[in-house]
C-alpha positions, 0 to 999 in steps of 0.5 A: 562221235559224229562220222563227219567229224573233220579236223581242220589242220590250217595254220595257225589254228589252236586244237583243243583235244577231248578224248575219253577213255574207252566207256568212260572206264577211270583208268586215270584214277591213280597217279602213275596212270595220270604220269603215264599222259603226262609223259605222252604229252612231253613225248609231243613236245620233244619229238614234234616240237609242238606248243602245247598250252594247257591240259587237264588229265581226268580220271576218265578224260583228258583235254589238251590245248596245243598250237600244232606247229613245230617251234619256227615253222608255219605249217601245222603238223597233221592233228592225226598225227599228234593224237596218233602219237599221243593214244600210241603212248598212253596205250603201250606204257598205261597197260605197262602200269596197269600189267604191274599194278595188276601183279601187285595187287591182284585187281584193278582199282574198280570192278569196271577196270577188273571187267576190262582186263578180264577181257569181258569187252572184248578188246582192251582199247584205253581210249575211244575210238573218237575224240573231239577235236575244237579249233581255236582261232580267237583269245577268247575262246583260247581263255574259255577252253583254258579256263574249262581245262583248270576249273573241271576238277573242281567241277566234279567235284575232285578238289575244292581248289584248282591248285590243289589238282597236281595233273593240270596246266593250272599250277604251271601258269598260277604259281609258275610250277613246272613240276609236273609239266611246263607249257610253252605259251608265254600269254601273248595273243596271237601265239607267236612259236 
């Protein structure tokens, strides 16, 4: 990731958030780890009362799509603050999960993991360092990355159908299933929150 990355926290502006688990390592791969950034991502909403719009957990990824106001206001709430508070949770309850899978099994789910948690790598970060962080300021753009987000399980391959990926914002918007997670944007351009 670029050193002279800078975020730009202006009002209105949509953040689209890629951030990489640490080597690309798949801690996502199963479904508690994947509820793990679900629940991140509830935390953003509650507390921060934020608008988020769209997502997608990956095995060794996640993007976001959130407008980072709280509801009401027209200042936008730092995105290092977000990403801050979103890393924080994923970090503390995703080694909880990983802790109980670990007692249970006695391993991890692939050799990389099992390298990770034998401490073979020194630190044991869940996420890289950086993330990219893209800003948004047109529908269509807002679309593409939406788009992106529901069709990457299928791109690699995970599933023939976006709907058929439980862990997106794919299912809430297609077949109004709030399940999993329900977003806050109701479609209209611009974003009125």
């Amino acid at each position: 990731m670029p050193s002279n990355l800078r975020r730009h926290d202006g009002p209105g502006f949509i953040h689209f958030w890629t951030i990489s688990c640490f080597r690309r390592l798949g801690f996502f791969h199963l479904d508690p780890m994947k509820q793990v950034v679900i629940d991140a991502l509830r935390v953003l909403q509650t507390e921060f009362r934020i608008c988020l719009i769209g997502y997608v957990v990956m095995p060794e990824h996640v993007h976001v799509l959130l407008l980072p106001h709280a509801r009401g206001s027209l200042d936008p709430l730092p995105i290092s603050k977000l990403l801050n508070r979103f890393k924080q949770h994923v970090g503390y309850y995703g080694k909880e999960c990983l802790r109980d899978y670990w007692r249970t099994h006695g391993h991890l789910w692939s050799d990389p993991l099992n390298r990770w948690a034998g401490n073979e790598f020194g630190k044991q970060p869940i996420w890289n360092t950086r993330g990219h962080d893209f800003n948004i300021d047109h529908e269509k753009t807002l679309y593409e990355k939406l788009e992106y987000c529901h069709k990457n399980p299928v791109t690699r391959e995970l599933v023939n159908h976006p709907d058929e990926w439980l862990w997106s914002s794919y299912r809430f918007y297609e077949l109004h299933d709030r399940s999993v997670l329900a977003m806050d944007w109701d479609g209209r351009w611009p974003i009125a929150w």
